[in-house]
PDB file with one MODEL, atoms N, CA, C and O in Angstrom:
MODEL        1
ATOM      1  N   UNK A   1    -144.999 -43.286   1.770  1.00  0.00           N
ATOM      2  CA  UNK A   1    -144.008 -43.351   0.716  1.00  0.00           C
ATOM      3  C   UNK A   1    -142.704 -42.753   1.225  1.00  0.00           C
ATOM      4  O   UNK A   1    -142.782 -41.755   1.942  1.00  0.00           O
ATOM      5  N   UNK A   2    -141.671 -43.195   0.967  1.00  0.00           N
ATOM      6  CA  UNK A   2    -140.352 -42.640   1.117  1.00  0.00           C
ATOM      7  C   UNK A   2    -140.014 -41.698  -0.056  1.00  0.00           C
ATOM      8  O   UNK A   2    -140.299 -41.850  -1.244  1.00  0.00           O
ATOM      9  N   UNK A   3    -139.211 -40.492   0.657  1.00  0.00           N
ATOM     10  CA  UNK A   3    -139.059 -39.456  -0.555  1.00  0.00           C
ATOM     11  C   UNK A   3    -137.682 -38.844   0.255  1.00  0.00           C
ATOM     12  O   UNK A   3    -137.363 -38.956   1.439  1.00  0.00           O
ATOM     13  N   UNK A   4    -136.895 -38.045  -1.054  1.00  0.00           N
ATOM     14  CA  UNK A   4    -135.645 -37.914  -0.423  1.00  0.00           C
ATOM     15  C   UNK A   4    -135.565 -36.474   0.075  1.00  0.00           C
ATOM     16  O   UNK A   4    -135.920 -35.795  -0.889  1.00  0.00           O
ATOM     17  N   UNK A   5    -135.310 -35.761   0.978  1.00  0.00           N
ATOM     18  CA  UNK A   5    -135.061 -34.376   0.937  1.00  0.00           C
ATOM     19  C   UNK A   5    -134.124 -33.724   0.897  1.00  0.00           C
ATOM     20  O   UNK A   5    -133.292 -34.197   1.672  1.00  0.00           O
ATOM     21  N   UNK A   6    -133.548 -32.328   0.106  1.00  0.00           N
ATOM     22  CA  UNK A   6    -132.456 -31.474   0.459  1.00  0.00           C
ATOM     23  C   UNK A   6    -133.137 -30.402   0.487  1.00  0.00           C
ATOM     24  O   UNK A   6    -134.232 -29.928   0.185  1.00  0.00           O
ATOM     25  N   UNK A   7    -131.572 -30.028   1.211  1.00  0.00           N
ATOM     26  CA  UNK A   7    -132.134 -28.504   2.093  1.00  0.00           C
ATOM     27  C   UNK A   7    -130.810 -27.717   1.659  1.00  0.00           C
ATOM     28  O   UNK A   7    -129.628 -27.981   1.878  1.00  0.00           O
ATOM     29  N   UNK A   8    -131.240 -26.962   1.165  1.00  0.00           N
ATOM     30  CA  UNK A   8    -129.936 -25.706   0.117  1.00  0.00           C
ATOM     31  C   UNK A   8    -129.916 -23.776   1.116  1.00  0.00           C
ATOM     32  O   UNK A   8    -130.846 -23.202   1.682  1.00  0.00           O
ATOM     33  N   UNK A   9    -128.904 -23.475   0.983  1.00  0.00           N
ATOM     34  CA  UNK A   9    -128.410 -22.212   1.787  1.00  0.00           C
ATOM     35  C   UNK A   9    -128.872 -21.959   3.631  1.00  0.00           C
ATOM     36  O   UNK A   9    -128.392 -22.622   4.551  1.00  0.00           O
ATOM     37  N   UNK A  10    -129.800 -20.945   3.766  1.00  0.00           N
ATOM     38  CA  UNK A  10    -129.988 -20.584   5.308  1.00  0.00           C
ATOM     39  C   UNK A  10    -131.102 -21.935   5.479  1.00  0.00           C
ATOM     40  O   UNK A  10    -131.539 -21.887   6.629  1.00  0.00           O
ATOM     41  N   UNK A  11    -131.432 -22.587   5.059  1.00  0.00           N
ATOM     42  CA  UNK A  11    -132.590 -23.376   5.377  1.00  0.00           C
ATOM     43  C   UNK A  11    -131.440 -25.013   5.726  1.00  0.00           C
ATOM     44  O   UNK A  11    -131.513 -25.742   6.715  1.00  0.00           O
ATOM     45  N   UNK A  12    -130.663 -25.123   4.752  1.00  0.00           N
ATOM     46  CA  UNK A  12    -129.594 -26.070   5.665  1.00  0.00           C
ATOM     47  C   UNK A  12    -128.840 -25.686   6.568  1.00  0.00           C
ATOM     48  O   UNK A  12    -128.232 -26.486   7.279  1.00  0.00           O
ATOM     49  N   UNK A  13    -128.732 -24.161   6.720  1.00  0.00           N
ATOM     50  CA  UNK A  13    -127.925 -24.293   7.685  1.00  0.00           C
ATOM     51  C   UNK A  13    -128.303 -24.339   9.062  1.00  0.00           C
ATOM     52  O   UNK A  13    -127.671 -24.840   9.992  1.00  0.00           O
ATOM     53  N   UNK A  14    -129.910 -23.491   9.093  1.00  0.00           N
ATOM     54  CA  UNK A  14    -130.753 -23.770   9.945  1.00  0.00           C
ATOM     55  C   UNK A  14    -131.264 -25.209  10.234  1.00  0.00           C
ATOM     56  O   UNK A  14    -131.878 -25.508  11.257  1.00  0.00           O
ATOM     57  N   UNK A  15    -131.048 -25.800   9.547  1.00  0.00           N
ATOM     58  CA  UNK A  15    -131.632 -27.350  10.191  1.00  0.00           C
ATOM     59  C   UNK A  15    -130.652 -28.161  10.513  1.00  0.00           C
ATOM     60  O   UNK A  15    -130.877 -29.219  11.100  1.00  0.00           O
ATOM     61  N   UNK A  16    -129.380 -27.752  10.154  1.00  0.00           N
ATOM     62  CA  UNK A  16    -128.387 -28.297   9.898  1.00  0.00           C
ATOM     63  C   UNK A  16    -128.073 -29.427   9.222  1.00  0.00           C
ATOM     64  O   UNK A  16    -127.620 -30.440   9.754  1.00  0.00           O
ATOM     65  N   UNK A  17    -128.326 -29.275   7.928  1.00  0.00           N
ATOM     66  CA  UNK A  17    -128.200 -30.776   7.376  1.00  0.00           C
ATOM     67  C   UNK A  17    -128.681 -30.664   6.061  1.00  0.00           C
ATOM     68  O   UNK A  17    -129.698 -30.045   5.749  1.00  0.00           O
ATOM     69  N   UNK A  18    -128.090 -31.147   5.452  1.00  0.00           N
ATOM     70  CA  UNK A  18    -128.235 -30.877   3.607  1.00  0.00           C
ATOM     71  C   UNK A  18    -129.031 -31.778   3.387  1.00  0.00           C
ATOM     72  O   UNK A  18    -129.870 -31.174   2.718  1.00  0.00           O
ATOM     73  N   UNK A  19    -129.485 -33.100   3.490  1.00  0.00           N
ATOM     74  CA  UNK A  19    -130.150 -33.952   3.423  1.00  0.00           C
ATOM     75  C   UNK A  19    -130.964 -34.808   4.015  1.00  0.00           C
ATOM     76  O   UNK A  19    -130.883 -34.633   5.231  1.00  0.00           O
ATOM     77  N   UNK A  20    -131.894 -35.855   3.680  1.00  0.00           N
ATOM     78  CA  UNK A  20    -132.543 -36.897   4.626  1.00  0.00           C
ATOM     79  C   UNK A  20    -133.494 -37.453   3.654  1.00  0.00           C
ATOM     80  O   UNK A  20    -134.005 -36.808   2.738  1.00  0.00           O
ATOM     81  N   UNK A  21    -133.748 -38.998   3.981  1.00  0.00           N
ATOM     82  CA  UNK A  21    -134.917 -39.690   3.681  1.00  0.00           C
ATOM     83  C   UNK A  21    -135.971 -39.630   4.600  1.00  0.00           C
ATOM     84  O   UNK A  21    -135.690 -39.635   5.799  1.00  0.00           O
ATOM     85  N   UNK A  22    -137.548 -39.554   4.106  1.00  0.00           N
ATOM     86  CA  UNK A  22    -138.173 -39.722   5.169  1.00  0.00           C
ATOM     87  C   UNK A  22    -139.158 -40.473   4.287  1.00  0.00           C
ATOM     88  O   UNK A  22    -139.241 -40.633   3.070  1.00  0.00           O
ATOM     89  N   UNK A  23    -139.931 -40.910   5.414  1.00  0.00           N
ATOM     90  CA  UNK A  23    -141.419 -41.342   5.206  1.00  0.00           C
ATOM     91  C   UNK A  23    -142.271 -40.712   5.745  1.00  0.00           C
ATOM     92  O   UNK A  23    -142.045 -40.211   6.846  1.00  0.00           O
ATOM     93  N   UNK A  24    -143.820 -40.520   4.945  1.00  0.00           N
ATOM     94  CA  UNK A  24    -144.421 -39.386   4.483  1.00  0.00           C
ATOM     95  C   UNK A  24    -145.678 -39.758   4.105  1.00  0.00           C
ATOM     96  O   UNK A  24    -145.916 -40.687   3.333  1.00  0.00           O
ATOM     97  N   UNK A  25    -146.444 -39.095   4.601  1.00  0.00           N
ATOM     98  CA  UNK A  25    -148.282 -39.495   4.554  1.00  0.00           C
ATOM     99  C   UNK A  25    -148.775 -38.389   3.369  1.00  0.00           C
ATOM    100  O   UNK A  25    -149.725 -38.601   2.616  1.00  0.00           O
ATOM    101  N   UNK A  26    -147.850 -37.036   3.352  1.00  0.00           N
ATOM    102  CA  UNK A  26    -148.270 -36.380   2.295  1.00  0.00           C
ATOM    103  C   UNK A  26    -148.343 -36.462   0.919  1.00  0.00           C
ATOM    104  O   UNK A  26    -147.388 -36.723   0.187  1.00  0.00           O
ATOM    105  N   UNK A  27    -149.419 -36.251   0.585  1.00  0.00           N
ATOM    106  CA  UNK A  27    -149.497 -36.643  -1.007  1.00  0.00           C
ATOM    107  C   UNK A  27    -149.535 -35.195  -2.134  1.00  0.00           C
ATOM    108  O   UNK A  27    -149.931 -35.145  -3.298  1.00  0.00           O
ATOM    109  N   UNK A  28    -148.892 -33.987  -1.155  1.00  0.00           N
ATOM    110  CA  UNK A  28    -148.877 -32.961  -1.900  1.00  0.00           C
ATOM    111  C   UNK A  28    -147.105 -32.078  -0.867  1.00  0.00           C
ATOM    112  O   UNK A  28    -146.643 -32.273   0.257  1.00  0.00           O
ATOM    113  N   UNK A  29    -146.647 -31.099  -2.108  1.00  0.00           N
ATOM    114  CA  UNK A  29    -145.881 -30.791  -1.005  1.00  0.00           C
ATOM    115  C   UNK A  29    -146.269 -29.726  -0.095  1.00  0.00           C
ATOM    116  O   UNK A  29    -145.420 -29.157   0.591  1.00  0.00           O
ATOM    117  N   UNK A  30    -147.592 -29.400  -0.046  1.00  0.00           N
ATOM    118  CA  UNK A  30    -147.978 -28.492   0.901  1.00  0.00           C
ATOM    119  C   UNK A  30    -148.109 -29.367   2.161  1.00  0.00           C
ATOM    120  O   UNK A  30    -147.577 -28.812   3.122  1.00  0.00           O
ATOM    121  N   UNK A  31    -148.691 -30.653   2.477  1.00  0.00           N
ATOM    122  CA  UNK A  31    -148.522 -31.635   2.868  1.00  0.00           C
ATOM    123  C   UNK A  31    -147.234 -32.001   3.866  1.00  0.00           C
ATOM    124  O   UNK A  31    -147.092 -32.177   5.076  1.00  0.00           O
ATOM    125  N   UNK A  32    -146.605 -32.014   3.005  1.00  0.00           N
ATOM    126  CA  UNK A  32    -144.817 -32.532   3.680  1.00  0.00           C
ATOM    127  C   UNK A  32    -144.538 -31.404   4.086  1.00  0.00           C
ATOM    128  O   UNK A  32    -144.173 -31.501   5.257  1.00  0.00           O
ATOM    129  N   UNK A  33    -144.508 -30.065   3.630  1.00  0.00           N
ATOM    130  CA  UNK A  33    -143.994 -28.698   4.247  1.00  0.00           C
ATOM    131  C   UNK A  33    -144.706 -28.969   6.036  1.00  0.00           C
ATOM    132  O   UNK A  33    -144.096 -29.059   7.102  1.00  0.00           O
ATOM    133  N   UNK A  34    -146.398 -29.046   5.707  1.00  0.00           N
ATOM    134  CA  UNK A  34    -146.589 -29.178   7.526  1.00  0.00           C
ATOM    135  C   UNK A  34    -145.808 -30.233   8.113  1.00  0.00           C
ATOM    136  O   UNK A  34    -145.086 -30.269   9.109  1.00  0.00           O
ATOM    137  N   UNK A  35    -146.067 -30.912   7.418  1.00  0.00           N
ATOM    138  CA  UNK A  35    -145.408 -32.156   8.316  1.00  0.00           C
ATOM    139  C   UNK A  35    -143.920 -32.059   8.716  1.00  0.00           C
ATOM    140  O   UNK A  35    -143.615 -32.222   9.897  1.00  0.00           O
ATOM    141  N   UNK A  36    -143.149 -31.847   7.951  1.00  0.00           N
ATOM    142  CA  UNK A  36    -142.396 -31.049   8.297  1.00  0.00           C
ATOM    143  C   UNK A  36    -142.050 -29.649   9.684  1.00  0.00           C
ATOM    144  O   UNK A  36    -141.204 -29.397  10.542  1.00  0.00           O
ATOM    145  N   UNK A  37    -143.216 -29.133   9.191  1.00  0.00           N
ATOM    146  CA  UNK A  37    -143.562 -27.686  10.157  1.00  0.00           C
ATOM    147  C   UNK A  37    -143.661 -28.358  11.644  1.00  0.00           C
ATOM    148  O   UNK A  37    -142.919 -28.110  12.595  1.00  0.00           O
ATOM    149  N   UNK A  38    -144.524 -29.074  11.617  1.00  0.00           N
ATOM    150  CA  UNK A  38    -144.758 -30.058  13.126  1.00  0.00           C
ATOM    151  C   UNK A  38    -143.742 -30.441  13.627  1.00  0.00           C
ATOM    152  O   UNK A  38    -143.576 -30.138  14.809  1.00  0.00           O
ATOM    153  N   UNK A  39    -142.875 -31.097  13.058  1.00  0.00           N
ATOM    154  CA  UNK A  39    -141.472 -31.641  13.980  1.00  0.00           C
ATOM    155  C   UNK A  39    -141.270 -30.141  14.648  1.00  0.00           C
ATOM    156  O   UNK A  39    -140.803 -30.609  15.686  1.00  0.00           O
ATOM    157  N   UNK A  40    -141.256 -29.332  14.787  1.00  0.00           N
ATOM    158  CA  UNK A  40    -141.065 -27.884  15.823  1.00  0.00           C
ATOM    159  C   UNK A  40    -139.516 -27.671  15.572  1.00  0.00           C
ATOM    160  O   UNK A  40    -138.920 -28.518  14.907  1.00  0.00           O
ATOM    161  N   UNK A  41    -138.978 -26.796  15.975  1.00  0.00           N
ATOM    162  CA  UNK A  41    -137.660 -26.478  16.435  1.00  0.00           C
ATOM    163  C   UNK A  41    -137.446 -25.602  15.042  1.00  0.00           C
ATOM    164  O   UNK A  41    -138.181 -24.730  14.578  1.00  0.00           O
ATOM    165  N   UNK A  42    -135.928 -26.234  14.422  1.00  0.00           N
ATOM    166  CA  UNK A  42    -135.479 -25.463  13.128  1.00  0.00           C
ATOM    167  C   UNK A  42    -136.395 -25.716  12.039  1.00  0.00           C
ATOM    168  O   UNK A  42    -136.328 -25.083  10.985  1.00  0.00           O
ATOM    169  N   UNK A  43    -137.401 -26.783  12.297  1.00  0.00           N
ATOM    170  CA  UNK A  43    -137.360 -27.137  11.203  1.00  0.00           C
ATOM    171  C   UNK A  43    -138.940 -26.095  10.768  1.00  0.00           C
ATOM    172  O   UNK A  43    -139.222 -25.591   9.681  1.00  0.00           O
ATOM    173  N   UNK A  44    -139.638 -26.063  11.935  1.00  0.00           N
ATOM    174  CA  UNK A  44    -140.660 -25.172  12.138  1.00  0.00           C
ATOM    175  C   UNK A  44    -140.382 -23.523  11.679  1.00  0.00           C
ATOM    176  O   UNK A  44    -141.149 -22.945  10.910  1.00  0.00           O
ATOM    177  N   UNK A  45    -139.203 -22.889  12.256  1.00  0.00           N
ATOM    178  CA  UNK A  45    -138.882 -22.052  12.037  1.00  0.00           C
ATOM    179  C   UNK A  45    -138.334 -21.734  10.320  1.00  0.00           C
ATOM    180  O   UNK A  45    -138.361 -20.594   9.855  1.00  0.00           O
ATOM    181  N   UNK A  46    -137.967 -22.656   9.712  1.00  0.00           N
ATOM    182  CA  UNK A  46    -137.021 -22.203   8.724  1.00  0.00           C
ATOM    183  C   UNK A  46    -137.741 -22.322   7.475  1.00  0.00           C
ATOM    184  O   UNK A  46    -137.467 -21.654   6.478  1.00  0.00           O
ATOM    185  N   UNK A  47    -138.935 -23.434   7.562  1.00  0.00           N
ATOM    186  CA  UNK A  47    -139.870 -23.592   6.976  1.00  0.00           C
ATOM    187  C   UNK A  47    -141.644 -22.873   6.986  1.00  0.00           C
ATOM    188  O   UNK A  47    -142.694 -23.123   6.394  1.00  0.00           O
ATOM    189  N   UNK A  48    -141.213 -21.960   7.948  1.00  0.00           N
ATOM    190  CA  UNK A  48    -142.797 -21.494   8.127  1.00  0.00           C
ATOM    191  C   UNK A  48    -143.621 -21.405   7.605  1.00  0.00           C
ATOM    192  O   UNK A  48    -143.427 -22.159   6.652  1.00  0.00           O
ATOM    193  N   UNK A  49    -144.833 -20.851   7.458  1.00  0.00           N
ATOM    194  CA  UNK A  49    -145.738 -20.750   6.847  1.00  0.00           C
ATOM    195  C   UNK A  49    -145.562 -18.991   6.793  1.00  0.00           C
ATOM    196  O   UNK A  49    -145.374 -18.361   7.833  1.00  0.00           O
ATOM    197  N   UNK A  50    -145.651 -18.306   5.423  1.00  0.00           N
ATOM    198  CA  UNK A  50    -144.936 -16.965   5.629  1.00  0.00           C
ATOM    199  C   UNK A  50    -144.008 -16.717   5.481  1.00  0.00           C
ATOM    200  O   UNK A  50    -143.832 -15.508   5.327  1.00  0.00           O
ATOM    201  N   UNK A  51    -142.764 -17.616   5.417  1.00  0.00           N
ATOM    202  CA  UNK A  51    -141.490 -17.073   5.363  1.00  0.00           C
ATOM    203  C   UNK A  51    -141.350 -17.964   3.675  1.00  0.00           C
ATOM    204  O   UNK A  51    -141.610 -19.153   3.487  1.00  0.00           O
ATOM    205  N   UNK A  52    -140.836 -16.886   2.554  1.00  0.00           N
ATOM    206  CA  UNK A  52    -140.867 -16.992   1.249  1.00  0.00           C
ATOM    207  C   UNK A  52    -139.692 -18.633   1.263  1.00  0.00           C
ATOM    208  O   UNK A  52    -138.583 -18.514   1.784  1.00  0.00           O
ATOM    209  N   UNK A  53    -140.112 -20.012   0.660  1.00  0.00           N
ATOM    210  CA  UNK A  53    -139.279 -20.877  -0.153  1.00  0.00           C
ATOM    211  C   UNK A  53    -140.002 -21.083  -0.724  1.00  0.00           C
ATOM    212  O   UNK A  53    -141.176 -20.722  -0.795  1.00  0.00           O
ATOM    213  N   UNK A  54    -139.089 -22.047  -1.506  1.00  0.00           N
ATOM    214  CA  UNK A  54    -139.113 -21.847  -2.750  1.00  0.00           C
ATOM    215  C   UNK A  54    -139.189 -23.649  -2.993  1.00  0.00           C
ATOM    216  O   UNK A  54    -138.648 -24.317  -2.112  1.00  0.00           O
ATOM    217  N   UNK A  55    -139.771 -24.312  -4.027  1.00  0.00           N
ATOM    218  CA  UNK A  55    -139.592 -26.148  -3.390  1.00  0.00           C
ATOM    219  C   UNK A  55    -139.756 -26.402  -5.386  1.00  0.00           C
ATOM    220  O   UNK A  55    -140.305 -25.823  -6.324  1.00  0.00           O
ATOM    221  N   UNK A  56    -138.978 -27.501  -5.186  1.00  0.00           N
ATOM    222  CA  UNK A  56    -138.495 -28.360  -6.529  1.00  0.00           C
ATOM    223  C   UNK A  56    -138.887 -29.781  -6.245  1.00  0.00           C
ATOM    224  O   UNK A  56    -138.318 -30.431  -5.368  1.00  0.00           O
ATOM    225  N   UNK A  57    -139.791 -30.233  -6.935  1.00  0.00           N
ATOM    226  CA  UNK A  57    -139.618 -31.817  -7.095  1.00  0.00           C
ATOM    227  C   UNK A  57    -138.716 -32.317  -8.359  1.00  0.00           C
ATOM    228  O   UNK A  57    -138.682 -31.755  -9.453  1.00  0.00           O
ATOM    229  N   UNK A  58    -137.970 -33.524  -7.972  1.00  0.00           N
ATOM    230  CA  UNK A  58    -137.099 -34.292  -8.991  1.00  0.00           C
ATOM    231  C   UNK A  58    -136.711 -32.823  -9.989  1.00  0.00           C
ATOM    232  O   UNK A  58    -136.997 -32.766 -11.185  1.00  0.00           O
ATOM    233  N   UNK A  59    -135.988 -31.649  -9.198  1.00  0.00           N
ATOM    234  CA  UNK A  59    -135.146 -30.751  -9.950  1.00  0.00           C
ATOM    235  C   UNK A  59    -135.888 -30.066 -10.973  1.00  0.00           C
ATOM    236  O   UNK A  59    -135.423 -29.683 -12.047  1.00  0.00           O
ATOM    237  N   UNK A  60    -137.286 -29.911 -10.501  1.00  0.00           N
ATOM    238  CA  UNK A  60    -138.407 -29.086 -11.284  1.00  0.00           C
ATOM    239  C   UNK A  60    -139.004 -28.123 -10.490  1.00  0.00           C
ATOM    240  O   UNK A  60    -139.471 -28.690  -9.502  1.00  0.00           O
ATOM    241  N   UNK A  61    -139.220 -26.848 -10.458  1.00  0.00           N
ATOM    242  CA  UNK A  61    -139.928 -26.133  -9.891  1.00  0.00           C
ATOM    243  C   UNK A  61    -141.151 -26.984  -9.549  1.00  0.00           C
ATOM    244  O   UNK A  61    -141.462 -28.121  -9.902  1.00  0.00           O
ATOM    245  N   UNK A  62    -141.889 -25.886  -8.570  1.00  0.00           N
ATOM    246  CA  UNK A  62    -143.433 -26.560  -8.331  1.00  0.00           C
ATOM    247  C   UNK A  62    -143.690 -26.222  -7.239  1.00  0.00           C
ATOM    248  O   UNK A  62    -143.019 -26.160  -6.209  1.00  0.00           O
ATOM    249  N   UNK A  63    -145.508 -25.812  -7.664  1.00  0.00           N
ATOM    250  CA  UNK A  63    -145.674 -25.333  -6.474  1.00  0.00           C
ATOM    251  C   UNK A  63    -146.323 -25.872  -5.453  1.00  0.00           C
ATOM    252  O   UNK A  63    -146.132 -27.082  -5.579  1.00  0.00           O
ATOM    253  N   UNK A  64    -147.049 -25.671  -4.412  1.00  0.00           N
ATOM    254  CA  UNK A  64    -146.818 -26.692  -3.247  1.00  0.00           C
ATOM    255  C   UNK A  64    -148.445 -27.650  -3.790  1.00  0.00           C
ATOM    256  O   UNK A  64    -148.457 -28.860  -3.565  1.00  0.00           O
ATOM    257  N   UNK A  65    -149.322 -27.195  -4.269  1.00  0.00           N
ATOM    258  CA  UNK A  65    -150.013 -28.532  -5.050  1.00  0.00           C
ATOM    259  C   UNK A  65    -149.578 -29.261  -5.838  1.00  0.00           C
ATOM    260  O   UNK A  65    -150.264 -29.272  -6.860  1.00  0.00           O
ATOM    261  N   UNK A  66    -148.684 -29.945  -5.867  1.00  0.00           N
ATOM    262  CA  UNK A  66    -147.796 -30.659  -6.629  1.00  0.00           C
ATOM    263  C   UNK A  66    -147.853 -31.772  -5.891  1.00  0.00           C
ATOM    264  O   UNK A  66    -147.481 -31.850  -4.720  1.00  0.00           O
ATOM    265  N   UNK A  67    -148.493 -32.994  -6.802  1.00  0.00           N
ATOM    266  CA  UNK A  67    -148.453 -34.077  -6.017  1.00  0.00           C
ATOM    267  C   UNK A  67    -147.438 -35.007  -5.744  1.00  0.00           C
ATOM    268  O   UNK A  67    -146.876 -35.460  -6.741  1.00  0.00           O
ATOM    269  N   UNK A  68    -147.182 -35.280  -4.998  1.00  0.00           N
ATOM    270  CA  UNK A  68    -145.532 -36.169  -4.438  1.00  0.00           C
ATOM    271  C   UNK A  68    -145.634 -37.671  -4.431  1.00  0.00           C
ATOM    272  O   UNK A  68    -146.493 -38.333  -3.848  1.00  0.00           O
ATOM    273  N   UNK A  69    -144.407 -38.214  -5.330  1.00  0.00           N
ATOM    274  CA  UNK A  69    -144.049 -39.861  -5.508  1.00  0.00           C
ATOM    275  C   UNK A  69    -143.217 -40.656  -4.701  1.00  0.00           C
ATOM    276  O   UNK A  69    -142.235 -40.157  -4.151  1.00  0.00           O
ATOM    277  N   UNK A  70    -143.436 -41.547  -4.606  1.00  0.00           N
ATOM    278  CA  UNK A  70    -142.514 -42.220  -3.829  1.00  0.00           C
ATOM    279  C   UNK A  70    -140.944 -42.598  -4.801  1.00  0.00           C
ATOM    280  O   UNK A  70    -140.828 -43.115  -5.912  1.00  0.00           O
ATOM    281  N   UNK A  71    -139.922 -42.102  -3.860  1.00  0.00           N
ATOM    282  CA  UNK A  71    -138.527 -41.598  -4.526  1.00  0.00           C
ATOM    283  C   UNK A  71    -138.420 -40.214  -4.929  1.00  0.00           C
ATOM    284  O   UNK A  71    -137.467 -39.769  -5.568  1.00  0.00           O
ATOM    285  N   UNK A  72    -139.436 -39.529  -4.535  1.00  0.00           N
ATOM    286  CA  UNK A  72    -139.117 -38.261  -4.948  1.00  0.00           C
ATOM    287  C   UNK A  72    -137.987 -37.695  -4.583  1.00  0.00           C
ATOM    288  O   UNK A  72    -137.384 -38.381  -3.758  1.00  0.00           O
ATOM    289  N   UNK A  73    -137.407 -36.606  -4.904  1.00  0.00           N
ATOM    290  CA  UNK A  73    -136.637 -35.813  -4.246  1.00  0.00           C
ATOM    291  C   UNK A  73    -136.832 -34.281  -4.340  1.00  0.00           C
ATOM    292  O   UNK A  73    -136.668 -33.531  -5.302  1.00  0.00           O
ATOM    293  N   UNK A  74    -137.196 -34.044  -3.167  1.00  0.00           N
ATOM    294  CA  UNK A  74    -137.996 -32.748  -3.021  1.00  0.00           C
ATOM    295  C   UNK A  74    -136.454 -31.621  -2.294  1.00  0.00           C
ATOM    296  O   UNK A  74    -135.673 -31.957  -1.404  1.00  0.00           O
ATOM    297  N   UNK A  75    -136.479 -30.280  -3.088  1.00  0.00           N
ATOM    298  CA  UNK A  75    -135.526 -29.811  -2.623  1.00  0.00           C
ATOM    299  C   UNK A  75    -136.199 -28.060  -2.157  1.00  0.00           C
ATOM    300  O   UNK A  75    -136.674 -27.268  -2.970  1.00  0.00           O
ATOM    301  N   UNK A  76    -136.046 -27.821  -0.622  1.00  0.00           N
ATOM    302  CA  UNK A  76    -136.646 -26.278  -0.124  1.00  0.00           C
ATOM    303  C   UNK A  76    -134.944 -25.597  -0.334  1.00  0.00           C
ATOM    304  O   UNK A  76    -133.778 -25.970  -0.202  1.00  0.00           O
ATOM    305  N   UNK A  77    -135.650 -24.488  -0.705  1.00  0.00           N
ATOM    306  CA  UNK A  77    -134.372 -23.533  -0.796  1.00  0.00           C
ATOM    307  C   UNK A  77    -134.821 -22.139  -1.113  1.00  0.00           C
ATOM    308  O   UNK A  77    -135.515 -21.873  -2.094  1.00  0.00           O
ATOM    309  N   UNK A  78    -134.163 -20.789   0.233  1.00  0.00           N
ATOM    310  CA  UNK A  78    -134.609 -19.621   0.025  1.00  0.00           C
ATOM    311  C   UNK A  78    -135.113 -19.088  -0.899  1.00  0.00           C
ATOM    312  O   UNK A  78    -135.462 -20.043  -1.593  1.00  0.00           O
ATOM    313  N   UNK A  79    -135.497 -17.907  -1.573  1.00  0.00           N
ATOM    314  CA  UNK A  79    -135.184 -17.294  -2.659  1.00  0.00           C
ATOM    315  C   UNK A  79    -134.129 -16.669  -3.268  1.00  0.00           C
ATOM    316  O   UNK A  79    -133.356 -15.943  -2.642  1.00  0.00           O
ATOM    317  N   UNK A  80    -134.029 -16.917  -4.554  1.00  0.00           N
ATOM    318  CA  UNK A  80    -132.063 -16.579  -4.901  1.00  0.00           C
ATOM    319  C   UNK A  80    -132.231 -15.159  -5.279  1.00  0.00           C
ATOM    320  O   UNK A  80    -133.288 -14.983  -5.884  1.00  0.00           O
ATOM    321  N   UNK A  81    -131.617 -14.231  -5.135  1.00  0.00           N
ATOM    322  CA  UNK A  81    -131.325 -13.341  -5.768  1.00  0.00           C
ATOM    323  C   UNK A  81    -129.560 -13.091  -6.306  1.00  0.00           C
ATOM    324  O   UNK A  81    -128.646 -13.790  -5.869  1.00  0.00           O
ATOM    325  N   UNK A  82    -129.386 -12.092  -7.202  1.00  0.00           N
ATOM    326  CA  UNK A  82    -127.708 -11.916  -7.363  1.00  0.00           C
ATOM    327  C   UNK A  82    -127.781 -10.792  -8.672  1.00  0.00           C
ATOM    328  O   UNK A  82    -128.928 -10.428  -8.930  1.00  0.00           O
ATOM    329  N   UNK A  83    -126.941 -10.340  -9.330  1.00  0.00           N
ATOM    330  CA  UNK A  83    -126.653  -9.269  -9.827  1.00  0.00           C
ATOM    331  C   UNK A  83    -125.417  -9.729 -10.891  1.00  0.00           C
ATOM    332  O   UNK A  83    -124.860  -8.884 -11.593  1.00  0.00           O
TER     333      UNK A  83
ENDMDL
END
């Protein structure tokens, strides 16, 4: 299935890139996070397993058993804090 991705604060800037379509065997977003994780480099690093994000489908929280549609748009982004 094709699904859309953004990537919001140190996690775009680490991958460099606010966005992308991909195609995708995962049917959960714990799923797409490895798959993800596998491409290696930033994308391994910024996404780890251990390092706290945070993931939204279609602009809804959710957590990574959340099963994923084709057109989704799945968005990783740190944890926010502010005052």
């Amino acid at each position: 299935m094709k699904i859309h991705l953004r990537y919001f604060a140190s996690i775009r800037e680490a991958i460099g890139s606010g966005s992308e379509s991909v195609e995708t065997a995962a049917a959960t977003l714990a799923g797409l996070r490895d798959e993800l994780i596998a491409r290696g480099g930033a994308y391994a690093e910024a996404l780890a397993r251990g390092r706290a994000v945070r993931v939204s489908v279609n602009q809804t929280m959710a957590d990574e058993s959340a099963a994923l549609t084709d057109g989704a748009e799945v968005a990783f982004f740190p944890p926010v804090t502010g005052g």
